[in-house]
C-alpha positions in Angstrom: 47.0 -20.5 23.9 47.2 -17.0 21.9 45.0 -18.7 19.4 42.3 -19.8 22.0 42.8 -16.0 23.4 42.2 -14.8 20.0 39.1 -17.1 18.9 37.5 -15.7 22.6 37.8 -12.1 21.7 36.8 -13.0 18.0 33.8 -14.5 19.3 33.0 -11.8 21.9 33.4 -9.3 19.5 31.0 -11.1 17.2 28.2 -11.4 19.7 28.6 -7.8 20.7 28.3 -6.7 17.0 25.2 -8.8 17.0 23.3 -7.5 19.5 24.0 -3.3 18.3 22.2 -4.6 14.7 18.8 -2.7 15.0 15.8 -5.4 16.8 14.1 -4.9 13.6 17.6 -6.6 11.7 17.8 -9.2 14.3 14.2 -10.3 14.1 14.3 -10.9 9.9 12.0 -14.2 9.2 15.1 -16.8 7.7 12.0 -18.9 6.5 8.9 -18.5 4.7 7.5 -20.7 7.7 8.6 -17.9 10.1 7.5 -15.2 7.9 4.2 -13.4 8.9 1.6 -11.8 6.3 1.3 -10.9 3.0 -1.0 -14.7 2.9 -2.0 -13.5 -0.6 1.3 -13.7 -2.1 3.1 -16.3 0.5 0.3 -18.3 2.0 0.1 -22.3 1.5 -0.8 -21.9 -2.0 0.2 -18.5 -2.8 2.2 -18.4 -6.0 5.2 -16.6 -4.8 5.4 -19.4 -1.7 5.3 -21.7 -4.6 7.8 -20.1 -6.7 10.2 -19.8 -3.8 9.9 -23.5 -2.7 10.2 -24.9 -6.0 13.3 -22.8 -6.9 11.7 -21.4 -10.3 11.3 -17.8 -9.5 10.1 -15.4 -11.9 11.2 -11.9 -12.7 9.0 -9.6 -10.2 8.8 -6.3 -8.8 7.8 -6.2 -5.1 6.0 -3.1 -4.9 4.6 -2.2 -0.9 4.7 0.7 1.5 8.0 0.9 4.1 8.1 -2.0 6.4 5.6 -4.7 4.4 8.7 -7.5 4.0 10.4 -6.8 0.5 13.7 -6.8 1.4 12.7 -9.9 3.5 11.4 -11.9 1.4 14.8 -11.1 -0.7 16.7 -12.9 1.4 14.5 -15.8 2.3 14.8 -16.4 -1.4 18.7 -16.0 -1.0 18.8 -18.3 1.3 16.1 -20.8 -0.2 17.8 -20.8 -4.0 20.4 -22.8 -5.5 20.3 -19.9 -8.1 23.4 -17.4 -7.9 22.3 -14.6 -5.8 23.2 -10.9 -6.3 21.9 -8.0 -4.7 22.4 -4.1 -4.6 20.7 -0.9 -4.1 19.8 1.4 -6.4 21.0 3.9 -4.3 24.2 3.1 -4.0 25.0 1.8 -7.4 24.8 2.9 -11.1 25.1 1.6 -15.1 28.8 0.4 -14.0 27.9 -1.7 -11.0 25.2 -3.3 -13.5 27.7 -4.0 -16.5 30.1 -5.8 -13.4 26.7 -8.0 -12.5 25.7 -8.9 -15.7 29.5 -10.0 -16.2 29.1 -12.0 -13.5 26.1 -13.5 -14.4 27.3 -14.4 -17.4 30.7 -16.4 -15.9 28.4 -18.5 -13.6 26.8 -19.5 -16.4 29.0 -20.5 -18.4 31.6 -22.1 -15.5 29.0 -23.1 -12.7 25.9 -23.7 -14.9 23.9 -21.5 -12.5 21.5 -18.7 -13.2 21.2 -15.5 -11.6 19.2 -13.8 -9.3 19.5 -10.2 -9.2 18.1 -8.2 -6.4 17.9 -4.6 -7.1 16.8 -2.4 -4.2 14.5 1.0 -4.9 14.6 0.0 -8.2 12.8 3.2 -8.8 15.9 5.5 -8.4 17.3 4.1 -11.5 16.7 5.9 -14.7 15.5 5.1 -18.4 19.0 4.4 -19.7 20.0 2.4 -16.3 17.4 0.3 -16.9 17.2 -0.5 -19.8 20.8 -2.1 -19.4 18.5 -5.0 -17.8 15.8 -5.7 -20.7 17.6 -7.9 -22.9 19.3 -10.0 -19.9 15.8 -10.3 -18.5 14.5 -11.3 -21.8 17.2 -13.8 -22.4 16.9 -15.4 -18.9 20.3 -14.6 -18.1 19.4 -13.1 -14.5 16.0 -13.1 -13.0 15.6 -10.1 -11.6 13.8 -9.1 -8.3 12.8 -5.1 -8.0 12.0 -3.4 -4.9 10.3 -0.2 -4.6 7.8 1.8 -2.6 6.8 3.6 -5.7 4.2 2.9 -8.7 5.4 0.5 -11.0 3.4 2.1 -13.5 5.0 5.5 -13.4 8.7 4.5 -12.3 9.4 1.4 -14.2 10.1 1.5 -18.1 7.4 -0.1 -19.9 9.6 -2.5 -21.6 11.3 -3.7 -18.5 7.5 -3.5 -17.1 6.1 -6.1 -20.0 8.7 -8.7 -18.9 8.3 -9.2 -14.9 5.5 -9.4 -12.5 4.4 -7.0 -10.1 3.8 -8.6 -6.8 1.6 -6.3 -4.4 3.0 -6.3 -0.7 0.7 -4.8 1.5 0.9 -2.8 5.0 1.2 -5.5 8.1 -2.4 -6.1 10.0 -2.7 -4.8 13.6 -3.1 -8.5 14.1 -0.1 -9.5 12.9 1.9 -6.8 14.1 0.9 -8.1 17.4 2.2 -11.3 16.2 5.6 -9.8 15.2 6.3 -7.4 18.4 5.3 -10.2 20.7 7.3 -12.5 18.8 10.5 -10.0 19.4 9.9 -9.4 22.9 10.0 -12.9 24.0 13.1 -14.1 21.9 15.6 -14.4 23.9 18.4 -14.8 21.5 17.5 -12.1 18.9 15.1 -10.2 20.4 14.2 -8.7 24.1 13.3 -11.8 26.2 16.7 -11.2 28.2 14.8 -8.4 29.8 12.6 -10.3 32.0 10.2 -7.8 31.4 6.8 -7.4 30.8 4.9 -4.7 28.6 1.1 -3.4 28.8 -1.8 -4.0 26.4 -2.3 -0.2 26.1 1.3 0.6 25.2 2.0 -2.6 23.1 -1.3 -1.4 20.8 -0.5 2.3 20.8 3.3 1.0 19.2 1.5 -0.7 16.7 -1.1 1.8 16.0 1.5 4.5 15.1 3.3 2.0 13.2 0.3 2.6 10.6 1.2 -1.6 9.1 4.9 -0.7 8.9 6.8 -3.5 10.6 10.3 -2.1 11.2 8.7 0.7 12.3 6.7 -1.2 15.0 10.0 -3.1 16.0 12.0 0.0 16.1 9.9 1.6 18.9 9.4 -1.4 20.9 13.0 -1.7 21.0 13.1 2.5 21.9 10.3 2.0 24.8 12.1 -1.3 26.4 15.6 0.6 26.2 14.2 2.8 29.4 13.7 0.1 31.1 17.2 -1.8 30.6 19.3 -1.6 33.9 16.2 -1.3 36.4 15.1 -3.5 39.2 12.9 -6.5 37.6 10.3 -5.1 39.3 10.2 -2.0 37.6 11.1 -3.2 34.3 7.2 -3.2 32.9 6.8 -1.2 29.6 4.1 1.2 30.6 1.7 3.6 28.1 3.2 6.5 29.7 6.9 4.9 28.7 5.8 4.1 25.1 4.5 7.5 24.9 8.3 9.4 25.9 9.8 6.7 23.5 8.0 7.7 20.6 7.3 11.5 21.4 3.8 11.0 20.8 0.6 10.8 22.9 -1.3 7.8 23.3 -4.6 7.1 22.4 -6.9 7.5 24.9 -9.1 4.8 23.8 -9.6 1.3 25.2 -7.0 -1.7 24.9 -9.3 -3.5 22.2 -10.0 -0.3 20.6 -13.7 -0.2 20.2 -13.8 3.5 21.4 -11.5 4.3 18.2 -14.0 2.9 16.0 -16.9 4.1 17.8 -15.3 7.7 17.6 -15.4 7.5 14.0 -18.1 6.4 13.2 -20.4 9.3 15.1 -18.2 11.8 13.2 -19.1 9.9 9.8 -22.6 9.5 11.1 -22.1 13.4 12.0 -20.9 14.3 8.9 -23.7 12.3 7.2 -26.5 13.1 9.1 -26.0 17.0 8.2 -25.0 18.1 11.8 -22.3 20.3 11.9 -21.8 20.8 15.5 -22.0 16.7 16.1 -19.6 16.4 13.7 -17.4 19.1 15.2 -17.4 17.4 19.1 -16.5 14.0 17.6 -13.8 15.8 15.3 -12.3 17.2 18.4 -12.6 14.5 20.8 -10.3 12.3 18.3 -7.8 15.0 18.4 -7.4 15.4 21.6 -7.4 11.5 22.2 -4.5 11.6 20.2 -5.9 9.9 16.8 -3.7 10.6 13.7 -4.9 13.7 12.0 -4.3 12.2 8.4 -6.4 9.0 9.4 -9.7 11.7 10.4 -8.6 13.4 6.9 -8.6 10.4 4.8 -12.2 9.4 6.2 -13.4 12.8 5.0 -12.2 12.3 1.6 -14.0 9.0 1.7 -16.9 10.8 2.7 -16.7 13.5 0.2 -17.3 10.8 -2.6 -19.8 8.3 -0.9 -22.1 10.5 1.0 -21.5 13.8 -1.1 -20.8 12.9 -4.3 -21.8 15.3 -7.1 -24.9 16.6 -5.4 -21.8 19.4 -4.2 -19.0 18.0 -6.5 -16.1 20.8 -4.5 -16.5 18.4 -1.5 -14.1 16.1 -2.7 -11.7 19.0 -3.5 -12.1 20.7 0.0 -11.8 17.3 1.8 -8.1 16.8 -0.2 -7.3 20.5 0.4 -7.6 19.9 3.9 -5.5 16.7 3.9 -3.1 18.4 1.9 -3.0 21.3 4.0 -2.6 19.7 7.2 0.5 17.8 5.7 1.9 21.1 4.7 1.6 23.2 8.1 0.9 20.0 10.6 -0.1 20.1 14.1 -2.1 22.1 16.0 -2.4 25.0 13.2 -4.0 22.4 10.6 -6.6 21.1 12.9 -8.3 24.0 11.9 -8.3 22.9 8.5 -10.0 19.7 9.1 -12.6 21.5 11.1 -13.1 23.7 8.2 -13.9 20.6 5.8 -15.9 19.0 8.3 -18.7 21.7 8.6 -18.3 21.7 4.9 -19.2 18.4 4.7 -21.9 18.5 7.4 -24.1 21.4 5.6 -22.9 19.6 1.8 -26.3 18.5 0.0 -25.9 15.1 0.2 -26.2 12.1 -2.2 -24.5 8.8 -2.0 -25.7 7.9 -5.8 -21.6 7.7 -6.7 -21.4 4.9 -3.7 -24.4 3.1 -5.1 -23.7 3.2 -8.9 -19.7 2.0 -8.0 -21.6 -0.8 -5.8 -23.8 -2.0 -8.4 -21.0 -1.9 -11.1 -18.8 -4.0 -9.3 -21.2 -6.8 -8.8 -22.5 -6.8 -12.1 -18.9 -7.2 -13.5 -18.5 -10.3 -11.2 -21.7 -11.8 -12.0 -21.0 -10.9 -15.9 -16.9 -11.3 -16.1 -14.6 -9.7 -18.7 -16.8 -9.1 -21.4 -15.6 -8.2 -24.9 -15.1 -4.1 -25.6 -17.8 -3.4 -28.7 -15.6 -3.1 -32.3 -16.9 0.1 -32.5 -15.2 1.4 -29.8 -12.2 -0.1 -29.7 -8.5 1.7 -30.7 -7.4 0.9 -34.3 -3.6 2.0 -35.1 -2.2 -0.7 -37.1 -4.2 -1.4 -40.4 -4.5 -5.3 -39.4 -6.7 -4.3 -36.4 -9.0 -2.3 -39.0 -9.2 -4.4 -41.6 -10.8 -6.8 -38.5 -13.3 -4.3 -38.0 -11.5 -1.8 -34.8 -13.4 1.3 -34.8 -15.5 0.7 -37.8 -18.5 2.6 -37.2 -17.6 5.1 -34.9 -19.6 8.3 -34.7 -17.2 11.1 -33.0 -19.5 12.9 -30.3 -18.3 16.4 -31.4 -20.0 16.4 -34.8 -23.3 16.2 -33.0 -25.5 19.1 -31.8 -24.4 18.8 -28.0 -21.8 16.7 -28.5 -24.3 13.8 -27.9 -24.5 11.0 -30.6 -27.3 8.1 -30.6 -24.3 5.5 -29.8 -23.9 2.6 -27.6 -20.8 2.4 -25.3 -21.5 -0.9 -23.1 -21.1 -4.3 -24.1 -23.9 -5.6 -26.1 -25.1 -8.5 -23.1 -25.4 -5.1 -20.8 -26.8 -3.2 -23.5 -29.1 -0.3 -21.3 -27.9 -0.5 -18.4 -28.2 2.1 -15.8 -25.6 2.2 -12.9 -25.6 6.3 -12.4 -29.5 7.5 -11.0 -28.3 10.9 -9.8 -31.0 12.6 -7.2 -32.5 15.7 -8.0 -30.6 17.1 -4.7 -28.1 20.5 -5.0 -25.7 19.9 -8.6 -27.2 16.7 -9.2 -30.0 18.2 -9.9 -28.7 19.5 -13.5 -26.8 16.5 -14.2 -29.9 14.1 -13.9 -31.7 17.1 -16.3 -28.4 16.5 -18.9 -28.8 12.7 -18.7 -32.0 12.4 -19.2 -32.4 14.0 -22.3 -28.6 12.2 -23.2 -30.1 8.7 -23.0 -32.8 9.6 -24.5 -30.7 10.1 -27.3 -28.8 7.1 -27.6 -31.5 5.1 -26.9 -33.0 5.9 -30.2 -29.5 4.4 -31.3 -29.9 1.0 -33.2 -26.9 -0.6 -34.2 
């Protein structure tokens, strides 16, 4: 009887425990069939999908923003692997809590004939010598390990332990499938809300995932913060209103329609403003999205966008004001840094324009699609070992600074795009002496004969 009494309690105890885990816990996809996004790296044929389902998982770094799935996908592959399975964060552990993994590693080996899988969360945090404890582990195949961070790979990952895993770019959810994911949650009625009976509004369900900004846990975390106002009322009141979602998350709503076509409208007579030299339009649109409640950064971002495709060098401190103003709003925030976005805005308005950087980027990019990887000219190339000189690296080379101007007859495109022009800058505002400097600069080299 104790024993029954016991296993009760036990039981209640669990469930309670259960439901106080966070709704963006609770919700975790156990499947890759249940997993949403990220279709470039877990779609049907995605090579991670494949990986996971045939057990044969590479080293990899999973490098996305907060909230894209990393951890996730961590413990799909936990659950998925007949692989030993380890996992820690960088965080909370150092070279001693390695040494003890790699121990491990090697006893199920050797007893259990199983390899490892080492998960290793904000991988970034370790240092150099931390780890290199990893390389020659990795290298053997002893464990295969999994990083995590938010940070570049480039700049926070050793090189060695770089050359010897795979980075695997997760990227920020879609509004779409954010609405997948909250709607999911809301409905469950085991892990998620559905015990509520409740109900929730277009508006507020799209302002959640708008501020989420592609973050998932995010997005779950204030849906479960705007339906905890209406646990304990009558079922009749129980509907998650704008107005709700807005005390939840502290922060106004947009005041744009539920499919959000007056968002995109908004922004695109400000760039249209901005591009169309009107300082005053551009003004009116900048503060209707502020006072509609549109993220300041998101208006910021588009001007720095702007500075380079409708700008360019024909007033080359655009792009510098546009990212002084970002960065300055970061620094003193709302409602003092509005000013300086309205600042960079009239800047931008009266800017001569030119969007010869947009056009020249354009035409680059389809020409290496059409033309693929071709070879880098010998001439040109890096030579530090003798091998790669005596196969002809750098042979050739004329050094630009022993040349009146620092201009040498030289050519520095692959011979099948030999002449090429991608660059026609206008003769508008500082482009003006630039296309006066190139002209006479290919003229130059194309007296150049190899």
């Amino acid at each position: 009887m104790a024993d029954n009494v016991m296993d009760l309690f036990d039981q209640s105890e669990k469930e309670t425990m259960e439901k106080a885990r966070p709704l963006a816990d609770r919700m975790r996809p156990e499947t890759l069939e249940t997993f949403m996004g990220q279709t470039h790296l877990l779609g049907k044929n995605g090579l991670l999908r494949r990986a996971i389902k045939e057990d044969r998982l590479f080293s990899a770094i999973f490098w996305g923003p907060p909230g894209s799935g990393k951890t996730t996908i961590a413990r799909i592959i936990a659950r998925k692997t007949i692989c030993h399975f380890e996992k820690f964060s960088a965080v909370l552990s150092g070279t001693k809590e390695i040494r003890a993994v790699i121990e491990e590693a090697k006893n199920q080996r050797h007893y259990h004939h199983k390899k490892t899988i080492l998960f290793v969360d904000e991988i970034h945090r370790f240092n150099k010598a931390q780890q290199d404890v990893f390389l020659p582990h990795v290298e053997s195949g002893l464990i295969t390990l999994i990083g995590a961070t938010t940070e570049n790979p480039s700049f926070e990952v050793i090189a060695p332990l770089l050359s010897r895993v795979r980075v695997m770019a997760l990227k920020p959810f879609t509004d779409d499938e954010l609405s997948v994911i909250l709607k999911r949650a809301f409905n469950d009625r085991e892990k998620g809300l559905g015990d509520l009976s409740s109900d929730i509004e277009p508006e507020a369900l799209a302002h959640i995932i708008r501020t989420a900004d592609g973050d998932a846990r995010a997005a779950l975390n204030n849906l479960e913060a705007a339906a905890s106002l209406v646990r304990g009322k009558d079922k009749s009141e129980r509907k998650i209103t704008s107005v709700m979602v807005e005390e939840a998350l502290q922060k106004k709503a947009l005041r744009y329609d539920k499919v959000g076509e007056e968002h995109y409208n908004l922004i695109s007579a400000f760039h249209k403003s901005l591009r169309g030299s009107d300082p005053d339009a551009a003004l009116y649109w900048l503060v209707r999205m502020l006072e509609a409640g549109e993220e300041p950064l998101y208006i910021a971002r588009r001007m720095v966008r702007f500075a380079s495709e409708d700008v360019g060098n024909a007033d080359p401190s655009a792009l510098s004001m546009a990212v002084s103003a970002m960065q300055a709003f970061q620094f003193i925030g709302l409602p003092e840094g509005e000013l300086a976005l309205a600042q960079v805005a009239v800047y931008l308005a009266t800017a001569t324009k030119s969007n010869t950087i947009y056009e020249g980027y354009k035409k680059t990019k389809e020409v290496i699609g059409r033309t693929g990887t071709l070879p880098v000219p010998l001439h040109i190339r890096n030579a530090p070992t003798k091998l790669m000189k005596d196969f002809g690296y750098g042979r050739g080379y004329r050094y630009a600074h022993d040349f009146p101007d620092a201009c040498v007859p030289q050519e520095y495109l692959p011979e099948k795009l030999r002449g090429q022009i991608y660059y026609r800058p206008t003769d508008r505002g500082y482009e003006k002496i630039i296309r006066e400097r190139l002209e006479k600069w290919r003229k130059i080299r194309g007296n150049y004969s190899a």
